[in-house]
N, C-alpha and C positions, 0 to 999 in steps of 0.2 A: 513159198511155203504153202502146204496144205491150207492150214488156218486163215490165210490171207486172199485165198483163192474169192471166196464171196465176195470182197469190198470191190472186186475188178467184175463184178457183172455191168452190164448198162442198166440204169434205173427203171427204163422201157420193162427189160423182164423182171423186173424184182416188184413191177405190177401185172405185168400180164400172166406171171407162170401161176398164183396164187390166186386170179380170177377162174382162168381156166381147171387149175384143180377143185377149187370151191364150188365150182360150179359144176362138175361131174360128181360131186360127193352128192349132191341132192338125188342122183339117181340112185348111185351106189348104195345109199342109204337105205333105199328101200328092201331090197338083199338084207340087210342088219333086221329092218323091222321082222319080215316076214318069216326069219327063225321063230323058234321057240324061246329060245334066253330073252330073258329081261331087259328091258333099256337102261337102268342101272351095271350090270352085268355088261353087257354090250358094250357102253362106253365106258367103264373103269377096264377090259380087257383092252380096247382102242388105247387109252392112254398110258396103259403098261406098258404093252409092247411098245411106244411110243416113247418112253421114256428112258425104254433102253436100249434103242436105238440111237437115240440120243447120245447116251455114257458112252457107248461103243464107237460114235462119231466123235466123240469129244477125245478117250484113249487114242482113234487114230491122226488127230488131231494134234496129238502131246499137249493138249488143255485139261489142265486136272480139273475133277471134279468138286473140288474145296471149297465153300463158298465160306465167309465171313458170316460170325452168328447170326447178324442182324438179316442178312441176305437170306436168310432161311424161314424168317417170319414174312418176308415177302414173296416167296417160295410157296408158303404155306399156305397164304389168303390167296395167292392167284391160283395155283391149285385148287382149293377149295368152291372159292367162285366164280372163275374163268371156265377152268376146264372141267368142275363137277355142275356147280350151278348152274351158269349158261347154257351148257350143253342139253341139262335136263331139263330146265326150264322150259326150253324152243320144244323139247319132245313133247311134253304135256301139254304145251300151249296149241301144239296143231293138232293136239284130241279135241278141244274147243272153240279156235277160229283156224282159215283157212290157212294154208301156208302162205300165202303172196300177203295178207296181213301183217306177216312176221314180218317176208321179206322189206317190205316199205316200212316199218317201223325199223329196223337194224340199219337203214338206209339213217338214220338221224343219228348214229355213230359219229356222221362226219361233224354235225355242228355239236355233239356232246364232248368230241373230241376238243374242237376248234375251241371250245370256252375253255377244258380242263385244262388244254395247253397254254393260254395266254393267261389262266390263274396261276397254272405252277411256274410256267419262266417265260411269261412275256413275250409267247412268240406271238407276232402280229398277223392277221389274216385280209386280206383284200374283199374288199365290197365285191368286185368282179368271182370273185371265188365262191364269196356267199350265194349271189345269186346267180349264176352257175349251178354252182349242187344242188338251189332249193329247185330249177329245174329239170336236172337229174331226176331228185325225188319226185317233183310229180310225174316225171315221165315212167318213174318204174309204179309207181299209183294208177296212171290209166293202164298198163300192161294187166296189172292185176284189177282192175277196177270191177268186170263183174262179180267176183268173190268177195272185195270188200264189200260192195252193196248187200250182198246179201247174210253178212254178217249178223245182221241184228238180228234176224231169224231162230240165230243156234241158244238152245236156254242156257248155257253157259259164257254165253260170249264173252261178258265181262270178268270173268275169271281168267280165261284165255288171253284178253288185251291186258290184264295185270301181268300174267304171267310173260309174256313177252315183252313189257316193259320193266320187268326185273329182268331179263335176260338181257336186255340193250343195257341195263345200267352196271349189271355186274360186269359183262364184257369190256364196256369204259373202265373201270376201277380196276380188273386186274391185268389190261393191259396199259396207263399206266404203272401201275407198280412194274411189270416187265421193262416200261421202260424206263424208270428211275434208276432198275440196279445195270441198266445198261450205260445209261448216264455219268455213274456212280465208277466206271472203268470196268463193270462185270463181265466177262464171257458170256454171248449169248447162247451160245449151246448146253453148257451146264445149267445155268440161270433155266433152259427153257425144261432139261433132263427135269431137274430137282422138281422143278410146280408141275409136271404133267404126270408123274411120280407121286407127288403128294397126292393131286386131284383122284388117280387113278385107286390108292388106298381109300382115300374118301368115300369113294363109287362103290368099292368094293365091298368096303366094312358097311356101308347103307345097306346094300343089298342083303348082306348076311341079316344085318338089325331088323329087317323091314319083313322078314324070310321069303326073301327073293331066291336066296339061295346062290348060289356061284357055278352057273349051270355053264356047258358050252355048245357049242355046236361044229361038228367034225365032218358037215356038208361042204362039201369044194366051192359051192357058191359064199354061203357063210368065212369061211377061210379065206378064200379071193378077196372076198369084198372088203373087211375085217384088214388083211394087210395095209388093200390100198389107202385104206383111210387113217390108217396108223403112217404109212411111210410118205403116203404123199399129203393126206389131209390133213396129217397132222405135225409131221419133222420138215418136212421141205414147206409146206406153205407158209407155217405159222415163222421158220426160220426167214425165209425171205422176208415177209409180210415184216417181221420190225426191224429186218437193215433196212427195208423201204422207209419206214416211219422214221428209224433213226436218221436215213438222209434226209428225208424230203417235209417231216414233223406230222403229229400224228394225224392233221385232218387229211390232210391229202392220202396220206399213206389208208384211210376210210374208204376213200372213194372205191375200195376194193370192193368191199360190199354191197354199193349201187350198181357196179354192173354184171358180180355175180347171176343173180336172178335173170338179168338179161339175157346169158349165154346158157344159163341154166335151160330156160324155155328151149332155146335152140336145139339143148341135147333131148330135151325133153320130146320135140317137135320129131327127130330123129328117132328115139327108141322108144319113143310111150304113146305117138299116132297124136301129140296135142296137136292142133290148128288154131294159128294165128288170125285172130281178128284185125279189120282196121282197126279200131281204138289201139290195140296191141304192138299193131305196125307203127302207128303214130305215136305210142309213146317210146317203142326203142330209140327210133328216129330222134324223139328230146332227149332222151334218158343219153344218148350218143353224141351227140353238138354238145349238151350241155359240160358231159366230162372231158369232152374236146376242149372247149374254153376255157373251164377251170384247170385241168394242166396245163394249159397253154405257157412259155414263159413271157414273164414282163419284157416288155416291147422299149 
């Protein structure tokens, strides 16, 4: 069956395809900034198209879109601040600290997760895991390290470190609720339709409120980029990304995010002329052993 096809991927891609995409979306992104339309705009269009891509996958799928009342108020808060909050939060926050600040703070997803998970059903985590990831983290910490240093600099900074630690904790909270109604026996393609759907109105009716306006952009760049990020940033990755969490639970299924930014730089290094320091070299180098050990299986 169609529907059945996902559970037979190998775990291997159901982390590497959603690093890889996440981490080309950091370029792609810039294509979104440099229109004209709004960031409010820009990403409620992202999560439209996104959401009905979605319905359209779930119809070929023969998965209705039906969800259960209660499944719709969880629908509603993950839309709301998963996919309107987070998303706009990380915008605003890189108007006042660097983006590799972000990057290593979303990097603490994995132990925000790793607590959520052994509060809500007692899944247990390994010492060995722990410190693993916290060597991850500071391997993507020295990657980015002269930006952070120069943080304190920006007169806004602490606005920007608020604002990206509202964007790490909403990310935690509505994805689990994604995975509660997955838990719950929900389909995750309607489950993900319905909240990217809700978020996407959120976005939309802000912008009108804010008079942002509902503007677009009918530039082939804009367009391109605008897809990509709807079909693969947002239906394929975030699809994988929680049969990952659903198999493997949700800290691990984090470590997605620690090695984004790593392959991110790569494309970066490729289409944007960055150059790799040592300090940069040497933290991939941790940032890479260290999620080597913590997938590693129990021996």
């Amino acid at each position: 069956m169609a529907g059945a096809a996902p559970r037979r991927l190998p775990t291997w891609l159901l982390f590497l395809a959603p690093v890889l995409i996440w981490a080309s979306t950091w370029h792609v992104i810039l294509y979104q900034i440099a229109s004209t339309v709004p960031v409010l705009a820009s990403v409620g269009w992202r999560f439209a198209i996104s959401a009905l891509m979605l319905a359209a996958l779930a119809r070929w799928q023969g998965t209705s879109l039906k969800l259960p009342r209660y499944a719709h108020g969880y629908a509603l808060a993950t839309g709301v601040i998963q996919y309107a909050g987070n998303y706009w939060a990380v915008y605003e926050a890189e108007r006042y600290v660097p983006s590799g600040l972000v990057a290593v703070l979303f990097c603490l997803l994995v132990f925000m997760n790793a607590i959520a998970a052994w509060l809500l059903w007692r899944q247990p985590v390994s010492r060995r895991f722990l410190l693993a990831s916290s060597g991850a983290v500071f391997g993507v910490a020295l990657i980015f390290w002269p930006e952070i240093a120069a943080t304190g600099e920006r007169p806004d900074a602490l606005l920007g470190l608020g604002l990206s630690l509202f964007a790490v904790i909403v990310a935690c909270i509505g994805g689990f609720f994604t995975l509660v109604l997955q838990r719950r026996g929900l389909p995750l393609v309607p489950v993900l339709a319905w909240s990217m759907g809700y978020g996407a109105a959120f976005l939309l009716g802000l912008s009108l409120a804010t008079g942002r306006g509902l503007s677009f952009d009918t530039s082939a760049s804009y367009l391109a980029s605008l897809f990509y990020l709807a079909a693969f940033g947002s239906v394929i990755a975030f699809t994988l990304y929680y049969k990952l969490a659903e198999r493997c639970g949700a800290a691990k299924a984090a470590l997605v995010g620690v090695l984004v930014p790593v392959i991110a730089l790569i494309v970066s290094a490729a289409l944007e002329g960055w150059q790799a320091t040592p300090l940069a070299v040497g933290g991939m180098a941790l940032c890479l052993v260290s999620l080597f050990v913590a997938t590693r299986p129990k021996v």
